[in-house]
C-alpha positions in Angstrom: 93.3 -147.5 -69.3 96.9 -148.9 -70.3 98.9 -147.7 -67.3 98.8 -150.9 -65.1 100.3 -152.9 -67.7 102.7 -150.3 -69.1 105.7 -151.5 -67.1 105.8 -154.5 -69.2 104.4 -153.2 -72.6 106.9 -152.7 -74.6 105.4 -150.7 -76.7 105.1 -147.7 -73.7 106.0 -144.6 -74.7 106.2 -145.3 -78.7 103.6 -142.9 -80.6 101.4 -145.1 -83.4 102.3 -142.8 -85.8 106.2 -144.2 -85.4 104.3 -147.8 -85.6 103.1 -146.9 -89.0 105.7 -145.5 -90.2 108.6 -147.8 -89.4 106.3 -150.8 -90.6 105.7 -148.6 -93.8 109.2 -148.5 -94.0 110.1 -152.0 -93.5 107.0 -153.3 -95.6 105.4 -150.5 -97.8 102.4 -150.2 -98.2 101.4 -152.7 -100.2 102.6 -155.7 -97.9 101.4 -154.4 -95.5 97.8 -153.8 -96.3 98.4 -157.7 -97.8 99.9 -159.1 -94.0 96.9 -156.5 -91.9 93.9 -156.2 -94.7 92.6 -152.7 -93.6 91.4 -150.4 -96.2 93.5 -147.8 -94.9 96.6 -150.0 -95.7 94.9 -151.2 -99.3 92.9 -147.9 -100.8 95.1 -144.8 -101.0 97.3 -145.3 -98.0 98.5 -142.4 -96.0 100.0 -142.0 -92.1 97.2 -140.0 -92.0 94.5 -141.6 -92.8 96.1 -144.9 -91.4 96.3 -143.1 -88.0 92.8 -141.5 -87.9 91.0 -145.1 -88.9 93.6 -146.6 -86.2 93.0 -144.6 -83.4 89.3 -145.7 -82.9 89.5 -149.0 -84.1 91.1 -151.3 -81.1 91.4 -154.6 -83.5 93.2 -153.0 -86.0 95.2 -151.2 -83.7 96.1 -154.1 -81.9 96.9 -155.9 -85.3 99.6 -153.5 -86.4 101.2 -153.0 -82.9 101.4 -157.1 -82.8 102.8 -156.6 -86.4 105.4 -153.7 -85.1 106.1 -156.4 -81.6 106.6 -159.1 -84.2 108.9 -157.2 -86.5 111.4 -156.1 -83.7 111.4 -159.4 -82.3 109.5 -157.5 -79.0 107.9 -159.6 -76.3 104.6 -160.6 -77.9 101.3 -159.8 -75.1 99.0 -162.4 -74.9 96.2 -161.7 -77.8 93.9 -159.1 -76.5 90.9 -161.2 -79.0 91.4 -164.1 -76.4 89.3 -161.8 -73.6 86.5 -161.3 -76.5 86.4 -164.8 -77.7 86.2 -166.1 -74.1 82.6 -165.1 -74.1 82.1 -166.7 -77.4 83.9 -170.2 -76.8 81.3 -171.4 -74.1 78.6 -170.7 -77.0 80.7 -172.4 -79.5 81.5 -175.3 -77.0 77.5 -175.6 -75.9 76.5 -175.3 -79.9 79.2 -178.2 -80.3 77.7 -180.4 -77.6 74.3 -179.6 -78.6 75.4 -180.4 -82.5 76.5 -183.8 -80.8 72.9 -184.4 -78.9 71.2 -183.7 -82.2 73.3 -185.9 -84.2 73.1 -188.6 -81.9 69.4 -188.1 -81.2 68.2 -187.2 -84.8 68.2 -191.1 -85.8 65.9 -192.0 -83.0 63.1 -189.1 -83.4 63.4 -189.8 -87.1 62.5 -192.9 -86.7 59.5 -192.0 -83.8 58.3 -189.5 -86.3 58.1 -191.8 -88.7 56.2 -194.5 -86.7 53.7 -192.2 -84.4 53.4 -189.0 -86.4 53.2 -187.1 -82.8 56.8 -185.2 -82.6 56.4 -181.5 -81.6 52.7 -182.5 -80.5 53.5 -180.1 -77.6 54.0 -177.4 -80.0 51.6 -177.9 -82.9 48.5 -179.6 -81.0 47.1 -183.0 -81.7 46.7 -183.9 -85.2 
């Protein structure tokens, strides 16, 4: 899945479980559940159970290994969320501009509503 990009990952050919462990190291435990809040950082910590929980969980994976880039002063990647949140920013950008219509337009069916009693007539028949 990885091997296209593993020419310029820098994290190619290091093992999670040295991840956890030098960030252990470097942090312990405690910081580091405070800087990534995972419960297998905050609730009876262990390599162990830190590497089970981050082997099938992609976000927090990619948390600690941005952590582990960070703390080496590594090339950072690009934030893998970014591809995720691309499907949600046209949502969030059409909620915006419809937040705008409504605001702008709100004032002028309040005001019809108010006068001719027939908004939504389409919807809930004549009255």
């Amino acid at each position: 899945m990885h091997n296209m990009n593993q020419l310029n990952n820098p994290l190619h050919g290091i093992k999670l479980e040295t991840i956890i462990t030098y960030l252990v190291e470097k942090y312990g435990w405690e910081e580091l559940g405070e800087r990534i809040n995972i419960r297998c950082f905050t609730h009876d910590p262990s390599i162990k159970s830190s590497l089970r929980f981050l082997r099938k969980t992609e976000w927090a994976r990619d948390k600690v290994e941005y952590l582990y880039l960070k703390a080496n002063k590594l090339p950072l990647p690009p934030p893998k969320a970014e591809a995720s949140q691309t499907a949600k920013k046209p949502v969030a950008k059409i909620t915006t501009k419809k937040a705008t219509q409504t605001t702008t337009d709100k004032p002028a069916k309040s005001e019809k509503s108010s006068s001719d009693g027939k908004v939504n007539s389409h919807i809930w028949g004549n009255n």
